[in-house]
GUFIKOL-456988 format. One record per atom (N, C-alpha, C): residue in three letters; chain; atom name; x, y, z. Coordinates in steps of 0.02 Angstrom, whole numbers. Example, Ala and Ser with C-alpha at 12.3 -4.5 7.8 and 13.67 -1.06 7.14 Angstrom:
<nodes>
<node "ALA","A","N",<660,-284,390>> <node "ALA","A","CA",<615,-225,390>> <node "ALA","A","C",<660,-165,390>> <node "SER","A","N",<642,-112,354>> <node "SER","A","CA",<684,-53,357>> <node "SER","A","C",<645,2,394>> 
</nodes>
This chain:
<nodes>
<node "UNK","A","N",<41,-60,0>> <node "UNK","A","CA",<0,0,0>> <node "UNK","A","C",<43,63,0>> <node "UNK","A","N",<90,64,43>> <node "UNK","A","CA",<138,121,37>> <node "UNK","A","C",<176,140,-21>> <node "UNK","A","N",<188,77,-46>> <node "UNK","A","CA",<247,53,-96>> <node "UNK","A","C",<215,83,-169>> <node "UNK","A","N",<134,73,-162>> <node "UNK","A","CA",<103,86,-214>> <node "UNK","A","C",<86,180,-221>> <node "UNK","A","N",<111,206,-135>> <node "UNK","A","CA",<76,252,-119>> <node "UNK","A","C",<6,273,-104>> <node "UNK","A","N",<-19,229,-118>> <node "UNK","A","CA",<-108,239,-79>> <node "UNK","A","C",<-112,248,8>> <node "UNK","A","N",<-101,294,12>> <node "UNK","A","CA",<-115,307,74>> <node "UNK","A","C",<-181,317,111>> <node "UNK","A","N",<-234,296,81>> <node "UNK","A","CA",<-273,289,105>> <node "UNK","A","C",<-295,240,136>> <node "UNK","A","N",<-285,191,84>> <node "UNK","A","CA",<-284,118,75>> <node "UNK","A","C",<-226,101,159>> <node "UNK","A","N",<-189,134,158>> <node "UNK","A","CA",<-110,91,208>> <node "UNK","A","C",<-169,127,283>> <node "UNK","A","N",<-211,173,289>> <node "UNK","A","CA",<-218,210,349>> <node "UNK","A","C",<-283,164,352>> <node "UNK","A","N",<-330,136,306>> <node "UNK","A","CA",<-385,103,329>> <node "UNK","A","C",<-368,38,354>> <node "UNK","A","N",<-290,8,313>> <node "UNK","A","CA",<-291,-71,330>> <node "UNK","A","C",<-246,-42,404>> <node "UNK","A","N",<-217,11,416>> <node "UNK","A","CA",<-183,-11,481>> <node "UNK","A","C",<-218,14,566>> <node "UNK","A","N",<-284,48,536>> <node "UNK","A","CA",<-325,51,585>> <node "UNK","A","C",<-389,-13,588>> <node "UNK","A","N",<-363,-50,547>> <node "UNK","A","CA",<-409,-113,530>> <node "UNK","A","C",<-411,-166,609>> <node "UNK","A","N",<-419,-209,602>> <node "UNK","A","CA",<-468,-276,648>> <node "UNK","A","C",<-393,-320,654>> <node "UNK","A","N",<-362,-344,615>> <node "UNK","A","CA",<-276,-361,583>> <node "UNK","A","C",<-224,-349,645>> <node "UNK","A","N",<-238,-273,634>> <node "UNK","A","CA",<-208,-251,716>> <node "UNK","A","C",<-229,-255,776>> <node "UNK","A","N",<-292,-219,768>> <node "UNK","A","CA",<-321,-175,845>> <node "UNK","A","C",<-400,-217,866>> <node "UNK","A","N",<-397,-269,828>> <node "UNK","A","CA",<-446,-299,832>> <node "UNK","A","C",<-435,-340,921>> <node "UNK","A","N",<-473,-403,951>> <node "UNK","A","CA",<-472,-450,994>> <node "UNK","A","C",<-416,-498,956>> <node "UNK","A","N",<-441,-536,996>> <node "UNK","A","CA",<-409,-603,1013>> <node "UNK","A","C",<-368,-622,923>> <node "UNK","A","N",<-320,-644,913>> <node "UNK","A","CA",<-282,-654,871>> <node "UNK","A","C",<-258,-589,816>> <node "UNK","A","N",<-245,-533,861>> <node "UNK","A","CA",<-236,-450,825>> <node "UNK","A","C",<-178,-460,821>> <node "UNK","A","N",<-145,-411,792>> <node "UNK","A","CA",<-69,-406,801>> <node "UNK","A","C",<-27,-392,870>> <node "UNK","A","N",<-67,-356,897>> <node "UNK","A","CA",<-50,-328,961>> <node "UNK","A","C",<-54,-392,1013>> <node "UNK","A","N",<-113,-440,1016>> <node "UNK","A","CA",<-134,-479,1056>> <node "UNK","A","C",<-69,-551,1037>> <node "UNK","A","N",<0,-536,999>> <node "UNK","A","CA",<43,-603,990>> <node "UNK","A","C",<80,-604,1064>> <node "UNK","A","N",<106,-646,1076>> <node "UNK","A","CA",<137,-676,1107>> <node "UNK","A","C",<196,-721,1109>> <node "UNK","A","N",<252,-688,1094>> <node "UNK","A","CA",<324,-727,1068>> <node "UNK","A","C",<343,-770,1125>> <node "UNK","A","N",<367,-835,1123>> <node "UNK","A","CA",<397,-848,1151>> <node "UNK","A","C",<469,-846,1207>> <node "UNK","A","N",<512,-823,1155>> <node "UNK","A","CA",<553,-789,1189>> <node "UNK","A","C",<539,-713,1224>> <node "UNK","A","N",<559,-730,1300>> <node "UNK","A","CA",<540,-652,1347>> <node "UNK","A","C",<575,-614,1302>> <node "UNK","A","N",<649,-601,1284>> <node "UNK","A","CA",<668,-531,1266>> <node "UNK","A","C",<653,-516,1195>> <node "UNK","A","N",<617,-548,1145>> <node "UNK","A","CA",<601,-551,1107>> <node "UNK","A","C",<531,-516,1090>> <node "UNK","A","N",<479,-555,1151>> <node "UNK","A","CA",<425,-534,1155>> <node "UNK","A","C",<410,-459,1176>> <node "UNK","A","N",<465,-419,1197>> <node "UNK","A","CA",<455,-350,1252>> <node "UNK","A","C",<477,-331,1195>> <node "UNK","A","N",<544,-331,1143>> <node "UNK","A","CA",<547,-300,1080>> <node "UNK","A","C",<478,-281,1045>> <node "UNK","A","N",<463,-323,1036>> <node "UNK","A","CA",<391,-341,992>> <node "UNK","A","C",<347,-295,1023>> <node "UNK","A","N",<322,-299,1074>> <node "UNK","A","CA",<287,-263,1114>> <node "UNK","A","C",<305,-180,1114>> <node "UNK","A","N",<378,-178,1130>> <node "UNK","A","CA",<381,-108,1119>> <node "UNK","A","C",<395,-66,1037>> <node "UNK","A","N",<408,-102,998>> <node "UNK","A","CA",<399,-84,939>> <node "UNK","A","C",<310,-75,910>> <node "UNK","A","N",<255,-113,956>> <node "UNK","A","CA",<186,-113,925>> <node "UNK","A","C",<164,-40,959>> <node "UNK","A","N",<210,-14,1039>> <node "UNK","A","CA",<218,44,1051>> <node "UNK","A","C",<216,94,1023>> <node "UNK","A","N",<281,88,1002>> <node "UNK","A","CA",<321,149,924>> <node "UNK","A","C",<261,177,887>> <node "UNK","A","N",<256,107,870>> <node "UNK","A","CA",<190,119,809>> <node "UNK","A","C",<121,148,822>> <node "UNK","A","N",<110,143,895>> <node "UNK","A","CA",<66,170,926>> <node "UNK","A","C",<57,228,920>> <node "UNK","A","N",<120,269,966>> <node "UNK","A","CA",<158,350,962>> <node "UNK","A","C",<163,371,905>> <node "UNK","A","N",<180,333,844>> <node "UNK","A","CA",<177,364,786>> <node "UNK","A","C",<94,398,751>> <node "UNK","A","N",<67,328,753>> <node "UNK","A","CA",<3,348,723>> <node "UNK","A","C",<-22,412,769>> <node "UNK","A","N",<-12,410,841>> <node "UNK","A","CA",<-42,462,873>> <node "UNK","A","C",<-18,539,850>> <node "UNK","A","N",<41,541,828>> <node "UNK","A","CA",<81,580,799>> <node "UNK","A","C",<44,611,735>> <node "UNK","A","N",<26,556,717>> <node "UNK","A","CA",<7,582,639>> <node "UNK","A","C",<-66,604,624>> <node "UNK","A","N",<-88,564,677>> <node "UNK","A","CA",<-167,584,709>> <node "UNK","A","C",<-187,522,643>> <node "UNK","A","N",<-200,494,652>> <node "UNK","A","CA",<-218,412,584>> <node "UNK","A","C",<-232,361,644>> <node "UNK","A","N",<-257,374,696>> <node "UNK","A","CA",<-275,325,749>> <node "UNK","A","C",<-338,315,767>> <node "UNK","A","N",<-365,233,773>> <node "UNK","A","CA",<-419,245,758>> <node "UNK","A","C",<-453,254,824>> <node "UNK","A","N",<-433,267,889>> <node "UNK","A","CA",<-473,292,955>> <node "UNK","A","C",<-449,208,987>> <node "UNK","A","N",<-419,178,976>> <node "UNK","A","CA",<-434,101,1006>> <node "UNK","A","C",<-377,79,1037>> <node "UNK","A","N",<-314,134,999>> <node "UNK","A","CA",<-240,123,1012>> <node "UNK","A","C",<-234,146,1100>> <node "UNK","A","N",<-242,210,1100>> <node "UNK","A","CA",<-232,230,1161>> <node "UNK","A","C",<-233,184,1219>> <node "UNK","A","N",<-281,128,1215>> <node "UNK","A","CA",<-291,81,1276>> <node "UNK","A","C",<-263,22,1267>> <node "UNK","A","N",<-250,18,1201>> <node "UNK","A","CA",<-182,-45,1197>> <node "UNK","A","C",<-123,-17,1209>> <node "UNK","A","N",<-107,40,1196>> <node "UNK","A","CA",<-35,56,1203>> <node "UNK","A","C",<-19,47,1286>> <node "UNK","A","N",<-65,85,1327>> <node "UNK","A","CA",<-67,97,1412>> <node "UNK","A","C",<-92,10,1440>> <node "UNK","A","N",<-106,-47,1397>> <node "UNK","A","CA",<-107,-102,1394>> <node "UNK","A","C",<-2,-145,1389>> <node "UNK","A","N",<-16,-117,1347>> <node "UNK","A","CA",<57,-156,1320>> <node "UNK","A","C",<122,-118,1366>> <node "UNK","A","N",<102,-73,1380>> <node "UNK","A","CA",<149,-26,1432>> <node "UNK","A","C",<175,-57,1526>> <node "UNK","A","N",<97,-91,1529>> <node "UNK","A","CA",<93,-86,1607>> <node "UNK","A","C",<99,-187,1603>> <node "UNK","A","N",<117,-218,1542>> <node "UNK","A","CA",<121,-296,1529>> <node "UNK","A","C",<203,-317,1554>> 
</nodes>
């Protein structure tokens, strides 16, 4: 989507269900390895702060991020 430049397209799939959805979201993985898993976790962060940044958030992040923060 980016690659193509549709940015519309990249802001609907990444406020999509994929991510920020329940049970099997992106956010909701679970790595096996601990230092692996807190990478992961704080990189779904980043991405958090970013979208908030850019204001492209769809209202749902805020309580996963203060989720994934206090894990």
């Amino acid at each position: 989507m980016l690659l193509s430049e549709d940015i519309d397209a990249f802001i609907k799939s990444i406020n999509g269900i994929n991510y920020w959805g329940g049970s099997g979201a992106i956010w909701d993985v679970v790595l096996m390895d601990v230092s692996v898993n807190y990478t992961f976790k704080m990189q779904i962060v980043r991405l958090i702060t970013l979208m908030q940044k850019t204001k492209i958030d769809n209202g749902k992040v805020k309580s996963i991020k203060k989720f994934l923060l206090s894990s």
